[in-house]
C-alpha positions in Angstrom: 20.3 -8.6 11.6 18.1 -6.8 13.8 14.2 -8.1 15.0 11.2 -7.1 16.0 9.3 -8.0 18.6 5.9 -8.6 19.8 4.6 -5.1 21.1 6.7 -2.9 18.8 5.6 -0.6 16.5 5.7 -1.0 12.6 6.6 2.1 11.7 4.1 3.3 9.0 4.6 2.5 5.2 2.7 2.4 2.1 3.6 -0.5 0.3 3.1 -0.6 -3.6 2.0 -3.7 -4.9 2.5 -5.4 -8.5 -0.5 -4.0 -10.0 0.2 -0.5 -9.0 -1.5 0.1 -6.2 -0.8 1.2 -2.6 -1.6 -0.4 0.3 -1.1 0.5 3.8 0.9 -0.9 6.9 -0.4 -0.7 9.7 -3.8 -0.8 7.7 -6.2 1.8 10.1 -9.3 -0.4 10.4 -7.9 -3.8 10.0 -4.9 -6.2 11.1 -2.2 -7.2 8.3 -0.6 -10.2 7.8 2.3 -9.2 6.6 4.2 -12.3 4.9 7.5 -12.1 3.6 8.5 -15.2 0.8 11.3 -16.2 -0.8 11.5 -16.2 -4.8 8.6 -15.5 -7.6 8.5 -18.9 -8.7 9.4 -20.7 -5.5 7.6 -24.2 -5.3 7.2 -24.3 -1.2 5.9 -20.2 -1.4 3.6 -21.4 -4.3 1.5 -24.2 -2.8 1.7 -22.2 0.8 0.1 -19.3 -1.4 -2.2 -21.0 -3.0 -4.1 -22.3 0.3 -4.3 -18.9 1.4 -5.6 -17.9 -1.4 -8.4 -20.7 -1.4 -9.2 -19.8 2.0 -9.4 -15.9 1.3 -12.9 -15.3 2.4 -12.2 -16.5 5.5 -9.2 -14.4 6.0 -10.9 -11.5 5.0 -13.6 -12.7 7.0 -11.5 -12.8 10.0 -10.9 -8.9 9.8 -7.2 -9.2 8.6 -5.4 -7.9 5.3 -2.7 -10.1 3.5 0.0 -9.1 1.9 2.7 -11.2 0.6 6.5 -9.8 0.0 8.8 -11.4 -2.3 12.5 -10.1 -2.5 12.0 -11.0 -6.8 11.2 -8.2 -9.3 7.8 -6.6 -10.0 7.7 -8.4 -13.9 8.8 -11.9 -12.3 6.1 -11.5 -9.8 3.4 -10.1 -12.3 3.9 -13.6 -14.8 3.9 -16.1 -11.3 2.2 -14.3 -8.7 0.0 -12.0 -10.3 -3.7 -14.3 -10.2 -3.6 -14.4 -5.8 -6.7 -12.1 -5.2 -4.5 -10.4 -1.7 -1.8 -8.0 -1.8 1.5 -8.6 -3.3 4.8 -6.8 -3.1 8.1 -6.5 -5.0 11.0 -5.7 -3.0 14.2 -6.8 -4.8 16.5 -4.4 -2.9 15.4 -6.3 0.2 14.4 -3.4 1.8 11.5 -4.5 4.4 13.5 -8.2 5.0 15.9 -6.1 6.6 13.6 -3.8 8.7 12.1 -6.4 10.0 14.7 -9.0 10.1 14.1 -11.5 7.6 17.3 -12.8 6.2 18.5 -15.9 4.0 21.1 -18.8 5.0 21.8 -22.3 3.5 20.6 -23.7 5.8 16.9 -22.8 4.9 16.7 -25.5 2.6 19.2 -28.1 4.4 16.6 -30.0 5.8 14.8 -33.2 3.4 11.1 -31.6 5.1 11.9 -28.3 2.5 12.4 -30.9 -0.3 9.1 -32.7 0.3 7.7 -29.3 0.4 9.5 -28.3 -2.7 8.6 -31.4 -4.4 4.9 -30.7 -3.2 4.8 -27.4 -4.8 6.3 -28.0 -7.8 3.8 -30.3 -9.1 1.1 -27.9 -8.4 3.1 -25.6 -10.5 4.0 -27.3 -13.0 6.9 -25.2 -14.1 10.3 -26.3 -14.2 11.5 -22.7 -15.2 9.7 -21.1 -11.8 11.7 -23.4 -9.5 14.8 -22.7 -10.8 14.1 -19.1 -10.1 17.5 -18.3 -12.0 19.3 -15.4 -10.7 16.9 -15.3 -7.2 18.0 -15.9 -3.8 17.3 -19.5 -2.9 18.0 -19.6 0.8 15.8 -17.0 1.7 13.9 -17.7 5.2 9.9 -16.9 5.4 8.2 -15.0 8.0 5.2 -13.8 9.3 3.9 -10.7 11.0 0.4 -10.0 12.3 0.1 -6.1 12.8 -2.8 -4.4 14.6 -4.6 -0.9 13.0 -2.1 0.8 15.6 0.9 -0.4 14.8 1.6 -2.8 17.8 2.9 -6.2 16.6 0.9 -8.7 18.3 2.6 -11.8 16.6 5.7 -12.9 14.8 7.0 -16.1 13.3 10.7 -15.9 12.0 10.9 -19.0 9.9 14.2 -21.1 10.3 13.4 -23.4 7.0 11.9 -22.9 3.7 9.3 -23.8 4.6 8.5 -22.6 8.3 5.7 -20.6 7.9 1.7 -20.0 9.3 -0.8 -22.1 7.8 -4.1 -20.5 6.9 -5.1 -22.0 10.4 -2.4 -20.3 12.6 -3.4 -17.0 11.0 -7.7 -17.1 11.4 -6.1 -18.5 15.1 -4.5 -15.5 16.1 -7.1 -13.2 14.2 -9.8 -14.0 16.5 -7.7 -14.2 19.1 -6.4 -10.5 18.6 -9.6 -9.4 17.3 -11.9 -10.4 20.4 -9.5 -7.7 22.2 
């Protein structure tokens, strides 16, 4: 599967989100985060979610959009993701993981860190029936895109676990470092 780098170009889309909206990528006057998951009810995705979302504000704050991409189906989403106050996207087909290279392998979840993170999440959650995620992918690999109002990529992280992704930290990090430019 093919990458992206840092200093390509997203090519222009306008993603539809779970409650119907549009939202666009590159957004004009703002960067994106532009997070891909794994499953609706995955534990590691939910408690990695959930800090974002209690640091919002901030991100917001920090001049950047956030939009979280899940490869599940816009009703699975809705019933576990639909309270995060950012941007979320359905895309079952897998469309976007494969233009920008996110893929899934077993060994995603091989390593006894992605349990603890599991584990981790699924108290939070509560929900024996989200973790199982029947029927979803369960190797699927995060990553993370920061996108500038022009297009350019400026940052990238291609997850090799479960749970490889940017803390809340890492992403008000690279915002002011990309925004002071």
């Amino acid at each position: 599967m093919t990458t992206i780098a840092v200093g390509d170009i997203v090519a222009p889309h306008e993603l539809r989100t779970i409650d119907a909206t549009t939202i666009p990528v590159p957004d004009p006057n703002r960067m994106v985060h532009l997070q891909f998951r794994r499953y609706a009810g995955c534990p590691i995705c939910h408690l990695h979610l959930r800090s974002i979302a209690q640091r919002y504000e901030e991100v917001v704050a920090a001049g950047v959009t956030e939009i979280a991409v899940f490869h599940s189906t816009v009703d699975a989403l809705r019933h576990y993701q639909g309270e995060l106050p950012f941007a979320v996207v359905a895309d079952p087909h897998r469309v976007l993981y494969a233009e920008f290279g996110v893929e899934s392998t077993p060994s995603a979840i091989a390593h006894p860190r992605t349990w603890v993170s599991a584990a981790r999440g699924a108290v939070h959650q509560r929900s024996v029936r989200a973790m199982i995620g029947r029927g979803e992918d369960h190797f699927g690999r995060p990553a993370d895109f920061l996108i500038a109002p022009d297009g350019r990529l400026l940052a990238r992280k291609y997850g090799t676990l479960a749970d490889d992704h940017w803390p809340v930290e890492e992403v008000l990090s690279l915002a002011a470092r990309f925004g002071a430019e």
